[in-house]
N, C-alpha and C positions, 0 to 999 in steps of 0.2 A: 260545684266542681263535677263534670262529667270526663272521665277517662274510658279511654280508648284503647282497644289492643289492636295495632294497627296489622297484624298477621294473623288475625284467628284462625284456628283450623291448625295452624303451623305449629306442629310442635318441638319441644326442644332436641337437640340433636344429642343430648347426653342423659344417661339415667341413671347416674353417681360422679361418685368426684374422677369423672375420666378426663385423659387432655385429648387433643385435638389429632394427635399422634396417634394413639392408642384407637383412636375410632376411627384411624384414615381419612381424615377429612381434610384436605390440603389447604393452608392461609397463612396471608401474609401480612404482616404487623406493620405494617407500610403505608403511610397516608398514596404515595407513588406508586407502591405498586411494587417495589423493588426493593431488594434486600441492600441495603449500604453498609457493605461492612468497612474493615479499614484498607486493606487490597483495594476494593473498586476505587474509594476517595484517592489512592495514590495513584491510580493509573493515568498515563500522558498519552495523549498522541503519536503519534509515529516523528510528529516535528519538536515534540517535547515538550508540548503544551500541556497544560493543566484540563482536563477534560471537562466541558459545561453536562454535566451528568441531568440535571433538571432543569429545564425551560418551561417557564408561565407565561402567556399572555393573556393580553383582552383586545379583543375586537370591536366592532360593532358593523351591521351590515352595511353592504356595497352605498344604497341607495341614501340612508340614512349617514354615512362620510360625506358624501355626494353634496347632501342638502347644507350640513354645516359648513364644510370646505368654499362653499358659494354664496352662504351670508355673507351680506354687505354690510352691518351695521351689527354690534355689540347687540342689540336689543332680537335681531332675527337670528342669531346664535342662543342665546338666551330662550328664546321660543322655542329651537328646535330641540336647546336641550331637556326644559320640560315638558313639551309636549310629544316629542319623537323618542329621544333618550330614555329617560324617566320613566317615562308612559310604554314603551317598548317591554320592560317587565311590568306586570299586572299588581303584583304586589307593590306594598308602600310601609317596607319593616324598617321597624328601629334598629338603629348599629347598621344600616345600610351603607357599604364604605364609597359607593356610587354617588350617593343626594348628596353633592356639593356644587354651591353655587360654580365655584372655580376650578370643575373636575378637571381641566385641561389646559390650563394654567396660561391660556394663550397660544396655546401650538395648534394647527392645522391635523386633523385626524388622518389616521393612514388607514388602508382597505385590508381586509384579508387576502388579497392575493400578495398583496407583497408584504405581510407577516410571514403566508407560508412559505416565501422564497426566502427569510430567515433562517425561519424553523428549520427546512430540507439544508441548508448552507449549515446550521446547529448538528443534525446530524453527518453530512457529509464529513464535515473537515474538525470536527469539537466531540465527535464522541457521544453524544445527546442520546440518552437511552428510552426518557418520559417527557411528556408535555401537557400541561395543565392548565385549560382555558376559564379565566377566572372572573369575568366580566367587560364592561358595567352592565351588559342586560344579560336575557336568557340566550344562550347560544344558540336553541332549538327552533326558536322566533324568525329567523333570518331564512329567507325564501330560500338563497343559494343551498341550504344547508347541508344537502345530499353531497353538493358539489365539492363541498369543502371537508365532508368525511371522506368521500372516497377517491383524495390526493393522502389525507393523512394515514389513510388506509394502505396504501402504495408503501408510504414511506418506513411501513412495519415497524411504526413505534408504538410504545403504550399512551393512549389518548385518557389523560381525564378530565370530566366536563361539571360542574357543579350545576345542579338541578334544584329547584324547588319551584318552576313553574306550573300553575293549575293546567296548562296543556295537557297534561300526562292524566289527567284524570277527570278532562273534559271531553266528551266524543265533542260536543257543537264549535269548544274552542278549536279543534283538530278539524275536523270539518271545514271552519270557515279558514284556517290556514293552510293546510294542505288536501286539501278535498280535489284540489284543480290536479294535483300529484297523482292523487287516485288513490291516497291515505285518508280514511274519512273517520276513523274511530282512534280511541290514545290504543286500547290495543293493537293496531294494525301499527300503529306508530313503534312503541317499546320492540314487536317481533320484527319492525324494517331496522330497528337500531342495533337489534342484538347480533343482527348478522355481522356489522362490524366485530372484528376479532379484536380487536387491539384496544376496543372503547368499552370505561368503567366508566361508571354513574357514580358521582359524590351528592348524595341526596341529602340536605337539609331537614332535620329534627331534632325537635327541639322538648320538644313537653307531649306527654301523653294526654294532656287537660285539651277539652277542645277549647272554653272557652278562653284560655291561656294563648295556646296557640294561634287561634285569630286577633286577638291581640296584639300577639306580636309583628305580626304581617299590615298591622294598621297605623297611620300617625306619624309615619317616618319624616315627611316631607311636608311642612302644611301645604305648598303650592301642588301637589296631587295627590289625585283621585284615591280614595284609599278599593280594594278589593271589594266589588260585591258577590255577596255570598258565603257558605260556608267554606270556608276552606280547608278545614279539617277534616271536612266528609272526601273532599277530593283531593285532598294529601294520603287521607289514607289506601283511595284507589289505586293510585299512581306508586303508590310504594310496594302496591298487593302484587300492580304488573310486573313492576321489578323485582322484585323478589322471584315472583315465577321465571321470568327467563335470564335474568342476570346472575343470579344466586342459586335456587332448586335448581335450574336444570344444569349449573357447569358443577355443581357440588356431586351429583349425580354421576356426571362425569371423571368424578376424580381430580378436576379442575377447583383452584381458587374461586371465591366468588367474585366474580365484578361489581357487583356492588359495594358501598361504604357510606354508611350514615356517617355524616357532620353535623355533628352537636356543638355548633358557636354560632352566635359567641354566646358564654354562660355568661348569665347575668344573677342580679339577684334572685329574681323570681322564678329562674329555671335550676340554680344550683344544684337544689337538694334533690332534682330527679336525673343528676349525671349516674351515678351509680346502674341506677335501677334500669336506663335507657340503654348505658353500655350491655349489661349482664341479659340483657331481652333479646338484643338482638347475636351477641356472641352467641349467647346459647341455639342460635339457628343457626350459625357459621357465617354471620356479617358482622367487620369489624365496626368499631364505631371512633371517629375523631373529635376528640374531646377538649375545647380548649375556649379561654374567656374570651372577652373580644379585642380586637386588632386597634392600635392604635390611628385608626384612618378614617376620614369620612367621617358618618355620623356615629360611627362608634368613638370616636376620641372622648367624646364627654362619657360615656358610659364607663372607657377606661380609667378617666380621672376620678370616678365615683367608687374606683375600688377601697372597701373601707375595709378594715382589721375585721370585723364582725364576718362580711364575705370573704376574705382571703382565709380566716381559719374553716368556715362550710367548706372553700374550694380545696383545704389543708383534707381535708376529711375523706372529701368525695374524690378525690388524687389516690388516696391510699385505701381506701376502697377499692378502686377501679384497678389498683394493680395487684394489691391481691387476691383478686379473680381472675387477673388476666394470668398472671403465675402459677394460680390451682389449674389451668386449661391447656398451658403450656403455649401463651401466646407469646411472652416473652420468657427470657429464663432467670433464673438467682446472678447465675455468672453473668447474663448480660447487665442485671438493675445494680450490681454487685462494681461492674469493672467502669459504667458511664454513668450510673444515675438516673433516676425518675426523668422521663423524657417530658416537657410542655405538653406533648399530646398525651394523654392521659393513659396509661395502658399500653401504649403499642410504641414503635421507634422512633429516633430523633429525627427531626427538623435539617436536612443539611442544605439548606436554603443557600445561606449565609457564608460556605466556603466553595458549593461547587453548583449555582443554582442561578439565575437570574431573572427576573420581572420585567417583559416589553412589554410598556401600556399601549393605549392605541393611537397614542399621542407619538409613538419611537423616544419617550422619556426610560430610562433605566432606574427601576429602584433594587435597591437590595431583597426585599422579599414585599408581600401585599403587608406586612404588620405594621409597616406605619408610612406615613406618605409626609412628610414633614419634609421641609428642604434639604436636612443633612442627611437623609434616608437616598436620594436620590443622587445619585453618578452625576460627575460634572460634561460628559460626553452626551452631546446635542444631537438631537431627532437627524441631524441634517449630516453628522459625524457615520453614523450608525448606519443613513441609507447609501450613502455616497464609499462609505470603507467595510458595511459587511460587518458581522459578525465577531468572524475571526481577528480582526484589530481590535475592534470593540472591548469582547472578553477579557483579553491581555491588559486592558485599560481601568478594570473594572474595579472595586474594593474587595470585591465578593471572590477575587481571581489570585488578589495577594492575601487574603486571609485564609493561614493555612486548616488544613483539612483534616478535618476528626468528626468521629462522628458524633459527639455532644460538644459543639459548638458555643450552645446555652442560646436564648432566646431574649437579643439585644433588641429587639423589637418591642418588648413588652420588659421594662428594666425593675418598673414598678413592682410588676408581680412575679417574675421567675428569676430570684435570688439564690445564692447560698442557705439563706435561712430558709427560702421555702424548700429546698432539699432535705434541708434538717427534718425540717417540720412532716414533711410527707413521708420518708421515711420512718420517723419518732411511731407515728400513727399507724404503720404498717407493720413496724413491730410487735404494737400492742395487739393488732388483728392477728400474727402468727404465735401468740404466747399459746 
């Protein structure tokens, strides 16, 4: 077992039991970015609509639509999706919610141009405050990609993008991808990104082990290619760069950090270092997102494997994680006090589920990415959605009649986030504050 400190040098932003407050350091307990209290969940639009406050999608590039959209034959769809799709991200991890044979269920893919005439229609007439791009490959991959920040960039919303590509900590993969741009190194890449104002980084970690970690990133798919190389040496690059201008220098500033480790899905083998990964990087002023894995894709079997032995580690490593986040002042007594231990570990709830939506790149609608099963998804069709917009759309939605609080609970995952596990994480939390 070889462990890694992926920020050396860095050191903690506290030198006693101080909170966050106390040492001016501004952050927000927010997987979004944004504060959901109960005022924002009740505000309507000016026509008296229920406001869509968080919009998710998934794209995939111009070219790669292009290709599938013109298969003629089940068998050159099937190609393009392992070879183009698949293969689009470098990695090949387990609990992938992408590696399905039948990611798209038979529908025709749609482009990003006419996702972001969504999104801008989400914000114009719905309120849309955040948006969060959530696959099936790396966002950063896709040639367009300048093009399609700096519309979203217009649109002065908060952008978040989920990262765990070796781009960011390969100069030769940056090179051979953007080099023709006249970005030849990941550092010249991370300070072209930072200048977007509106875009955070949701970066993928998982274990401090290196050999753990490459592990994890291998095996997902047997029909691809698994990662060559270390990937741990160049996760921990790519996380050193962010840190530096995502996080050090808006902390500097006075500003939140844009950055946010995601730590999912926890599985067995990564359980027992939830605690120790949150408290690492809190104590630099990065939060961290903590939660098991999603009922979708290749993680569903992972989900079904949740056994009593893991849900009481994950009883443990939950009330751990909130009583440090309580000593720092990321959350408060009156907040865990008035809603309860949130699914994300430590920091605020989930409001996916009353005021939130999921466009795949299919124009399918699910309620949140935790589970993709057929009663997860909206009965209103790809062809509903491009032809009437948004604004019918949301009014139609499940997510639009379920009313609005901010601990919702997390239907997504029914197995693991119970009443009893409230019990339970709380019971444990006690004993920490005897």
């Amino acid at each position: 077992m070889k462990k890694t400190s992926p920020l050396q040098g860095v050191k903690s932003l506290f030198s006693d039991a101080q909170t966050f407050s106390e040492i001016g350091v501004k952050i927000n307990p927010s997987l979004e970015g944004i504060n959901f209290t109960e005022e924002l969940l009740a505000e309507k639009t000016v026509e008296g609509i229920k406001k869509l406050l968080s919009l998710e999608f998934c794209w995939l590039p111009t070219d790669i639509v292009e290709a599938y959209n013109n298969a003629k034959t089940e068998t050159e769809k099937q190609e393009i999706l392992v070879g183009k799709i698949y293969s689009h991200c470098r990695l090949n991890c387990k609990g992938c919610f992408a590696k399905q044979p039948d990611l798209f269920r038979g529908y025709p893919l749609i482009g990003p141009e006419r996702i972001l005439d969504l999104i801008e229609e989400a914000i114009q007439k719905l309120g849309t405050k955040t948006v969060k791009y959530l696959g099936p490959t790396e966002f950063f991959r896709d040639p367009d990609v300048f093009k399609w920040l700096d519309r979203l960039e217009k649109l002065g919303i908060i952008v978040s993008i989920f990262v765990k590509d070796p781009l960011f900590g390969d100069d030769d993969e940056v090179e051979q991808l953007l080099g023709d741009q006249g970005i030849h190194t990941s550092e010249e890449l991370v300070r072209k990104l930072v200048s977007y104002q509106k875009l955070r980084i949701l970066f993928n970690f998982r274990s401090f082990d290196e050999d753990l970690t490459n592990n994890l990133v291998s095996g997902g798919y047997i029909g691809k290619k698994d990662y060559v190389g270390n990937y741990k040496i160049i996760q921990t690059r790519a996380l050193q760069l962010f840190y530096k201008y995502f996080a050090k220098r808006e902390i500097e500033k006075g500003k939140e950090a844009r950055l946010m480790i995601i730590n999912a899905p926890l599985v067995e083998e990564t359980v027992d270092e939830a605690f120790d990964i949150f408290k690492y990087f809190l104590d630099r002023g990065v939060i961290t997102c903590t939660a098991p894995t999603m009922q979708s894709g290749c993680g569903r079997s992972l989900y079904q494997e949740a056994d009593q032995n893991f849900l009481k580690k994950l009883h443990e490593q939950y009330a751990k994680i909130f009583a440090y986040s309580l000593q720092r002042g990321l959350i408060t007594g009156e907040y865990l006090d008035k809603y309860g231990p949130s699914p994300y570990a430590g920091i605020g709830h989930c409001v996916q589920l009353c005021s939130g939506l999921l466009i795949r790149e299919t124009g399918q609608l699910f309620r949140c990415p935790g589970a993709d099963h057929d009663e997860w998804r909206d009965k209103i069709t790809p062809e509903e959605l491009l032809e009437k917009g948004l604004l019918w759309v949301w009014q139609r939605t499940r997510n639009y009649k379920e009313g609005s609080k901010v601990n919702i609970g997390c239907k997504a995952k029914p197995k693991i986030f119970t009443k009893e596990f409230n019990k339970k994480v709380l019971k444990f939390l006690r004993s920490f504050n005897r």
